[in-house]
C-alpha positions in Angstrom: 48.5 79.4 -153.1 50.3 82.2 -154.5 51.3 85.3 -152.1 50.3 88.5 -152.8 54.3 89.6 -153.4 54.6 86.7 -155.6 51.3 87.4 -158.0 52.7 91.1 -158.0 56.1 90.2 -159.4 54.7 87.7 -162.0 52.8 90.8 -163.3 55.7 92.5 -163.4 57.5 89.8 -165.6 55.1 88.5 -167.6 54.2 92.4 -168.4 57.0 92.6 -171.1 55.6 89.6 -173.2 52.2 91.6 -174.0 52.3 92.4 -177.9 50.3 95.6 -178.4 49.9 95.2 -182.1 47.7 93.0 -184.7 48.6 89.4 -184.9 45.0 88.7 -186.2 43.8 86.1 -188.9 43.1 87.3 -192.0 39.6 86.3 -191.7 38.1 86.3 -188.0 35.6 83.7 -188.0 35.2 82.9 -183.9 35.3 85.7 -180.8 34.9 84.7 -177.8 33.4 86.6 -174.8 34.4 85.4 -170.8 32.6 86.3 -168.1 33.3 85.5 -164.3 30.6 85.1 -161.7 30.6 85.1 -158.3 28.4 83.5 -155.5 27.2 86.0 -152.9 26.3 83.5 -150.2 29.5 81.0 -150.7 33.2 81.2 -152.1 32.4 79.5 -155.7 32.9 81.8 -158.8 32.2 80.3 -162.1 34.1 81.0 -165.5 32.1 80.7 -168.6 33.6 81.3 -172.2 31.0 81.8 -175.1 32.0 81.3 -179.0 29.9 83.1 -181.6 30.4 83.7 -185.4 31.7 86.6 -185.6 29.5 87.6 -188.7 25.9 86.3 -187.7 26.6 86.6 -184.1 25.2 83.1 -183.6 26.0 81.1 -180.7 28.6 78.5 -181.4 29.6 76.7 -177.9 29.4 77.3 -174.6 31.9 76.3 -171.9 31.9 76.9 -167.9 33.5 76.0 -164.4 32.9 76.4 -161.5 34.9 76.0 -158.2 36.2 77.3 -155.1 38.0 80.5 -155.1 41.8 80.2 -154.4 43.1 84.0 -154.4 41.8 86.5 -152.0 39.9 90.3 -153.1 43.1 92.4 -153.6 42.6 95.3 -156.2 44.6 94.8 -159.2 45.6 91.2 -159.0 41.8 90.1 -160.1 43.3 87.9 -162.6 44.7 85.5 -160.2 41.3 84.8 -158.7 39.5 84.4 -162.5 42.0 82.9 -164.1 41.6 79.5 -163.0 37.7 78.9 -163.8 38.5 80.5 -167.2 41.4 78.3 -168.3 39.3 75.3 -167.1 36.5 76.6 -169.1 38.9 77.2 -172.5 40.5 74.0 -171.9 36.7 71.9 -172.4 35.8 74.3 -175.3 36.2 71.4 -178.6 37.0 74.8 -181.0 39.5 77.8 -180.4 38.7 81.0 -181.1 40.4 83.3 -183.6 39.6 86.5 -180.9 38.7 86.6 -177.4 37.0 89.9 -175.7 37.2 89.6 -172.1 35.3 90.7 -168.9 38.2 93.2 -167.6 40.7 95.4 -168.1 44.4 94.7 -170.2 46.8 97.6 -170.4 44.2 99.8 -168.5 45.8 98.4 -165.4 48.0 99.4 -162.4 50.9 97.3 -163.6 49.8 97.1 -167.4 49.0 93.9 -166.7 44.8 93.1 -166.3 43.1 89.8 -166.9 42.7 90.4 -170.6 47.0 90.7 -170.6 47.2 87.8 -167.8 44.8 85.4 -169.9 46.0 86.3 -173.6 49.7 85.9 -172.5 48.6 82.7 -170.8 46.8 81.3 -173.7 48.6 82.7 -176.5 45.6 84.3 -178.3 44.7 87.8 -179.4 42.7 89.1 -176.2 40.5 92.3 -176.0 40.0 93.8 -172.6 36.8 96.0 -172.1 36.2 96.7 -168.9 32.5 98.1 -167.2 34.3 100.3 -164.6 37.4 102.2 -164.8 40.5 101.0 -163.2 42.9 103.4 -163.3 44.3 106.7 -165.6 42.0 109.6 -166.7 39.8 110.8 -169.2 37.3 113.0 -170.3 33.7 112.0 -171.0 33.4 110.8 -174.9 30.3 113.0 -176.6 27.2 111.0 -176.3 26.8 109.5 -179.6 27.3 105.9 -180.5 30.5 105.6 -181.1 32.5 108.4 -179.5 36.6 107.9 -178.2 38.0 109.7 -175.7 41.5 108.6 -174.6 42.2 106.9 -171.3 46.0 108.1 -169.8 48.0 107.6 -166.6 51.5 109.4 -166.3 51.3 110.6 -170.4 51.0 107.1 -171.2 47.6 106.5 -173.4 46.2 103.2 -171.9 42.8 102.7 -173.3 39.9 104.2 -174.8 36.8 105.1 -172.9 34.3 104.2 -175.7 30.6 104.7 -175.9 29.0 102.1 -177.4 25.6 103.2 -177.3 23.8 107.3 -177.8 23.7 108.9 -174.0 25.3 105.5 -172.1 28.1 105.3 -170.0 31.1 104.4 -171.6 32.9 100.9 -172.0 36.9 101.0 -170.9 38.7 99.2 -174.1 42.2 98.4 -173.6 44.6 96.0 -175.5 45.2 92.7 -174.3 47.0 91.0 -176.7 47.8 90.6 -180.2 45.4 93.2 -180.7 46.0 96.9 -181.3 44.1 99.9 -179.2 42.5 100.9 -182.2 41.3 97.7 -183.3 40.4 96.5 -180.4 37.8 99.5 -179.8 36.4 99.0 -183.7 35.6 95.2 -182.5 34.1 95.9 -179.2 31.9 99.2 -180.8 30.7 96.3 -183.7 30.0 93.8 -181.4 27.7 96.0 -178.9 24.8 95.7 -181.1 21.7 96.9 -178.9 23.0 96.9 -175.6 25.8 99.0 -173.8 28.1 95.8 -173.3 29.7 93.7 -176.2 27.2 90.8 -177.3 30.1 88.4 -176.3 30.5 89.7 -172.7 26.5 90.0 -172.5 26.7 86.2 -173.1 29.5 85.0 -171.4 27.4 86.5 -168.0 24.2 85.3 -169.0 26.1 81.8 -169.3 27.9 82.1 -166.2 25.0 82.6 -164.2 22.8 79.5 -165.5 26.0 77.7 -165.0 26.2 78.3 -161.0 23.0 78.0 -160.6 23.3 74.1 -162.1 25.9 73.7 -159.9 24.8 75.0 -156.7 21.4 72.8 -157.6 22.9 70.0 -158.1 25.0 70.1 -155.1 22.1 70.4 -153.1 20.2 67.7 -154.6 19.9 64.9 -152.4 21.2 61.6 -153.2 18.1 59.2 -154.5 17.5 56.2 -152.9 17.4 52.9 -154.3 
């Protein structure tokens, strides 16, 4: 297992290969949303990726893991402990997809480095971090109509966007991840929140996540028939 020094430094390299700017397809046909969920009574956690059309919103494949945790609760390297059952989960999808919106933060990090950096850089795909909770940096509450922006900074550095994606709701934290500009980025995750305060894709990706390790806590408690 990696150590806590070593997980801190690979942040701190891998940091410089984020691209903060579009590197989109022309026409985005697939997002993705990735949610990770995590058993209260044992140490699984399940990854779960969702693909929808990106027009109709319709529910293309599903795709999730589960297993063991292997990276202990420290604040800020998160993406060590969710990273594995996600790329397990990616790697048994049968299409890509053109955009990914994940469950977490990207620049709006400690070390400008969240999952949504960790998993794009990783993958090599254009990665949206929205976040439910804020990490880190400052802001100032958005107005409370759909679609308000109010800038997220740390040290005069603007990180994020504190968006709200629905009238008189708390906001969503939208950072880049990668390949995908801050303003873009908060135009996809305000289209994609539909009717509820979270993006449909991230909505999904839980829902998923949670039938998912449920199966698999059933089945390994299912007794072996007999014969």
């Amino acid at each position: 297992m990696i150590t806590e020094a070593a997980a801190i430094a690979l942040q701190q390299e891998l940091r410089h290969q984020v691209i903060a700017t579009d590197m989109l397809p022309a026409d985005i046909r697939i997002i993705a949303g990735t949610d990770v969920e995590y058993d209260k009574d044992t140490d699984l956690i399940c990854g779960s990726i969702v693909l929808l059309d990106y027009h109709t919103r319709e529910v293309l494949e599903v795709s999730s893991h589960t297993m063991q945790v292997t990276f202990p609760y420290i604040p800020g390297l998160f993406s060590f402990r969710e990273m594995p059952p996600l790329l397990a989960a990616y790697g048994q999808l049968r299409r890509e997809p053109d955009l990914i919106i994940c469950d977490g933060q990207g620049l709006a990090h400690q070390r400008r480095f969240g999952l949504a950096c960790h998993f794009g850089v990783t993958i090599d795909k254009p990665v949206i971090g929205c976040g439910k909770t804020r990490l880190c940096g400052a802001y100032d509450e958005p107005p409370a109509a759909r679609g308000s922006v109010a800038p997220l900074y740390e040290g005069g550095e603007h990180i994020g966007n504190a968006l709200r994606t629905q009238t008189g709701i708390n906001p969503v934290f939208v950072s880049c991840g990668h390949k995908v500009s801050l303003p873009t980025a908060t135009d996809i995750v305000l289209a994609m929140a539909t009717q509820y305060r979270l993006p449909e894709t991230t909505r999904l990706a839980d829902h998923y996540a949670r039938i998912a390790l449920l199966e698999y806590k059933s089945a390994q408690n299912t007794p072996p028939s007999s014969i």
